[in-house]
C-alpha positions in Angstrom: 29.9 8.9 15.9 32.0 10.8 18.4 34.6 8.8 20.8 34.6 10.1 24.1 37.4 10.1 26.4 37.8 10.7 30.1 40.4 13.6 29.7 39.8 17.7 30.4 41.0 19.5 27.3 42.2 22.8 29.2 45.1 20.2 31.0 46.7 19.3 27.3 49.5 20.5 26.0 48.3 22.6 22.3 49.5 19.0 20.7 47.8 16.8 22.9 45.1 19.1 22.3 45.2 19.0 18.6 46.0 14.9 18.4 42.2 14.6 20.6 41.0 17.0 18.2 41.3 14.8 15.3 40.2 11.6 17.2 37.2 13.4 18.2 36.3 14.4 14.5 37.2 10.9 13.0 35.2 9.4 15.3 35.0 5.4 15.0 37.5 5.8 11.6 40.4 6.2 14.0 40.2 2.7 15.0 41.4 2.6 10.7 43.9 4.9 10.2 47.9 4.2 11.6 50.0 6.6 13.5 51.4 8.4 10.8 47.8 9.1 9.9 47.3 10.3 12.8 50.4 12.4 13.5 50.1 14.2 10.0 46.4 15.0 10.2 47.1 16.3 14.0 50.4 18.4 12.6 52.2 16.7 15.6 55.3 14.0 15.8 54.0 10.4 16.2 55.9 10.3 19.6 53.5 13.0 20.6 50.6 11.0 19.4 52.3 7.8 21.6 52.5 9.6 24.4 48.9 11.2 24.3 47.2 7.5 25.0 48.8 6.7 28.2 46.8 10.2 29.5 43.8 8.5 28.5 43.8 5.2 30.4 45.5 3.1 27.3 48.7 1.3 26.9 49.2 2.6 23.7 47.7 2.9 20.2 47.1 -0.2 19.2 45.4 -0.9 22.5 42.8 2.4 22.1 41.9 1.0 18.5 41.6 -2.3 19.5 39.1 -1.2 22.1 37.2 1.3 19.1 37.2 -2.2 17.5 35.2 -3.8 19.6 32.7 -1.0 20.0 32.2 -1.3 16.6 31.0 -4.9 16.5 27.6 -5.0 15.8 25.7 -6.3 18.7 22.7 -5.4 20.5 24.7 -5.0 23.4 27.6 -2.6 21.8 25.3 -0.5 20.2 23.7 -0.1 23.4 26.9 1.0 25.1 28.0 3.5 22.2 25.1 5.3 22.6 25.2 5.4 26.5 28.8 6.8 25.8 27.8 8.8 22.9 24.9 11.2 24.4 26.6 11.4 27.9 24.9 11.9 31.3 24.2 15.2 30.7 21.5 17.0 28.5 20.3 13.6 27.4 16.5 15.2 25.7 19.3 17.7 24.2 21.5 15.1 22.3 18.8 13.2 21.7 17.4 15.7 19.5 20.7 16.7 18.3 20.9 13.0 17.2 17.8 12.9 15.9 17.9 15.8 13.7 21.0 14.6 11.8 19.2 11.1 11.1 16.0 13.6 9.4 18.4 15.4 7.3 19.6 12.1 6.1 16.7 10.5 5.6 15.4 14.4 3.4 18.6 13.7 1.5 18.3 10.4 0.4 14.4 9.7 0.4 13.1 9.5 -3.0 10.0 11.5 -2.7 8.8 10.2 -6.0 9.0 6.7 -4.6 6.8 8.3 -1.7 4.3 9.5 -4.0 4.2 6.5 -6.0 3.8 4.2 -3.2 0.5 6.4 -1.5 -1.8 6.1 -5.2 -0.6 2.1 -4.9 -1.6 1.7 -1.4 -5.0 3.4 -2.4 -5.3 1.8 -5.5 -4.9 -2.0 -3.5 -8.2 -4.1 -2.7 -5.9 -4.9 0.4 -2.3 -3.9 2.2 -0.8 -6.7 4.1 1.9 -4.8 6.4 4.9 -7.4 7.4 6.8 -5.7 10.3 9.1 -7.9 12.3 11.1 -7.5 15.3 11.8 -3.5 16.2 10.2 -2.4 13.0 6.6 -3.9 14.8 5.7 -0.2 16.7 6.1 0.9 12.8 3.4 -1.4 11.3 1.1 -1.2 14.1 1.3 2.5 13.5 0.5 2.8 10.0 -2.1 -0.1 10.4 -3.6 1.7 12.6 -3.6 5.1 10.3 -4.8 3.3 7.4 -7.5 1.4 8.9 -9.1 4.7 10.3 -9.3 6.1 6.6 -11.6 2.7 6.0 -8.7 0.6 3.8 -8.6 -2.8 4.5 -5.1 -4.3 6.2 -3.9 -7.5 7.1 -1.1 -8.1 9.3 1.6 -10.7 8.0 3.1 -12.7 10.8 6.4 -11.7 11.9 8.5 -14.8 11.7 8.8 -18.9 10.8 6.2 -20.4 8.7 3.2 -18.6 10.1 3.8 -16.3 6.8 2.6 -18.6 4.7 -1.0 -18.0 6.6 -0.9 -14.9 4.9 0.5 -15.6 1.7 -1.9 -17.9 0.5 -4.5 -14.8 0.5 -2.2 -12.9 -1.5 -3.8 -11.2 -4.9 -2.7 -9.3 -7.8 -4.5 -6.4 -6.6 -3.2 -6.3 -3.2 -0.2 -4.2 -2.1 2.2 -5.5 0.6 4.3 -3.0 3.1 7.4 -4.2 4.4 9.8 -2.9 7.1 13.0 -4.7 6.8 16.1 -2.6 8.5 19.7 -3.8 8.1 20.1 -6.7 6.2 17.2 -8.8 4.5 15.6 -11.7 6.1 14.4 -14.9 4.9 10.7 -14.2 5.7 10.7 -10.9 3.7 13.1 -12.6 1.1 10.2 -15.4 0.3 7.1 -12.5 0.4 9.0 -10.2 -2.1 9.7 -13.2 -4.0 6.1 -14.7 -4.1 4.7 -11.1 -4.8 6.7 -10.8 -7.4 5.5 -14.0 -9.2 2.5 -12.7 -8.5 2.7 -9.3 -10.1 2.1 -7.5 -6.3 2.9 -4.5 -6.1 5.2 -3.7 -3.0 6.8 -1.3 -0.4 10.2 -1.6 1.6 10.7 0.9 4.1 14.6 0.2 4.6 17.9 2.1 5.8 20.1 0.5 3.5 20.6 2.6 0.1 21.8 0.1 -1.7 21.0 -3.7 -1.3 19.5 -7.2 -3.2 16.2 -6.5 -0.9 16.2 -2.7 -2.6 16.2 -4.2 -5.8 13.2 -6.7 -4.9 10.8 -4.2 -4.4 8.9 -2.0 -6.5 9.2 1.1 -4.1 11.8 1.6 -1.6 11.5 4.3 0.9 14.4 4.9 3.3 15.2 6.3 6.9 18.6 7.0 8.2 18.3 5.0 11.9 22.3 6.1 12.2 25.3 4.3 11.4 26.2 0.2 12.2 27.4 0.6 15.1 24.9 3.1 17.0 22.0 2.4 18.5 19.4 2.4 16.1 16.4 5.4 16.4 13.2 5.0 14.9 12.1 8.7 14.7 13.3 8.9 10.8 11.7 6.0 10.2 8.4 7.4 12.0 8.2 10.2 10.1 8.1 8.6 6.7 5.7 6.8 7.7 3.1 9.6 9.2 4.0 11.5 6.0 3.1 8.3 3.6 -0.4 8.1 6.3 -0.6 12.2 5.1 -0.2 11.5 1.8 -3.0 9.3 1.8 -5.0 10.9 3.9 -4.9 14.5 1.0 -5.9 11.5 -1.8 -9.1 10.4 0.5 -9.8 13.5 2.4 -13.6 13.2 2.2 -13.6 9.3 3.1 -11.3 10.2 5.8 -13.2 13.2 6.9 -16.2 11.0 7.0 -15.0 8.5 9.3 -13.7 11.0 11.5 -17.2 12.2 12.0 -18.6 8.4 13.0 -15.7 7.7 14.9 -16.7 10.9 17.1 -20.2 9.9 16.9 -19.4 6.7 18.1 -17.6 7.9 20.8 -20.5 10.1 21.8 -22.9 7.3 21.5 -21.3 5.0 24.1 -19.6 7.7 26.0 -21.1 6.1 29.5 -20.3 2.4 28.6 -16.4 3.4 27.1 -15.3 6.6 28.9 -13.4 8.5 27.0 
């Protein structure tokens, strides 16, 4: 993540120049490296580095990574101001998209499209998928619930939180498969589902942006999006696209099932046109 800094390049001296160079390419690892660091990487004295904070509204060093520090505290609240900092006022759709075209080629780089492939024939192999998608991850469940249900599989929706789970896990079979979304660090509720599922010989799905991790290592399939890094405010588009391309998959294994409910859900739609406009 870039650190921006309220200072116009063009009034810099070339080392001042060259010392905001750096900072803008190290991004939040300034707030880790010293002064020497700093100087060497910059090609400049250290007094020139101490001298180049002062321009940008800091005390000194210390006091600009101190403030990096905070920012890079993960809270809802700081993520939410790194970004507002990150993608500027201007252009927003632009830097957006900028943004969110690094997080796909992450996500290409690190998916294992095996794992993909393996986790479409289980989902169509399952007499049921119960889809557990808690707290941001719930758009994502709702979405490939809906998806699913349209090419006639059954799904079940596993509460997002407390002890309403177990409402769910009591139905749990050995033939069943069981989606979860679990971003950033595992919870207790997804913790006790892979852990039952297991016992039971379940198969199961974790759609995750961790690469390595004890909840990677619970599941049978792990399929990962980049949502950015700690610190950023988190984007679901990667995350989106694995799953519409898992729903594609799919869809190519059942094309005629899917085909044919396309053709009564159209029906349908005619049928009752002038009760449920379209």
């Amino acid at each position: 993540m870039t650190l921006s800094l309220n200072l116009d390049p063009a009034q810099l001296t070339p080392n001042h120049q060259r010392v905001l160079e750096v900072i803008k390419k190290r991004g939040m690892k300034v707030a880790y490296m010293s002064i020497e660091d700093l100087a060497e990487e910059a090609g400049v004295s250290t007094a020139t580095v101490s001298r180049f904070f002062p321009l940008a509204g800091f005390k000194s060093f210390i006091e600009f990574k101190n403030d990096v520090k905070k920012r890079i505290e993960v809270t809802p609240e700081n993520k939410l101001k790194n970004f507002i900092l990150d993608i500027g006022r201007d252009d927003v759709l632009d830097r957006m998209i900028e943004q969110n075209y690094e997080h796909l080629l992450q996500t290409h780089t690190h998916l294992d499209q095996k794992a993909l492939h393996r986790s479409a024939i289980e989902m169509i192999k399952a007499n049921r998928i119960f889809i557990h998608a808690p707290s941001s991850s719930e758009g994502l469940g709702s979405l490939l619930s809906h998806r699913l249900r349209r090419f006639g599989i059954s799904v079940e929706r596993i509460a997002k939180s407390g002890h309403e789970i177990y409402e769910s896990m009591i139905h749990f079979s050995k033939d069943d498969c069981i989606v979860l979304f679990q971003f950033v660090k595992l919870q207790p509720e997804s913790e006790a589902i892979l852990d039952y599922a297991r016992k039971l010989g379940i198969q199961t799905i974790l759609f995750t942006d961790q690469l390595v991790g004890d909840m990677n290592n619970l599941a049978d399939h792990v399929l990962y999006a980049y949502r950015g890094d700690a610190w950023e405010f988190h984007s679901m588009v990667a995350p989106t696209i694995v799953v519409e391309t898992l729903v594609m998959l799919i869809g190519q294994q059942l094309e005629k099932r899917a085909i044919a409910n396309a053709k009564k859900l159209s029906s349908l739609r005619k049928e009752y046109g002038d009760i449920i406009p379209n």
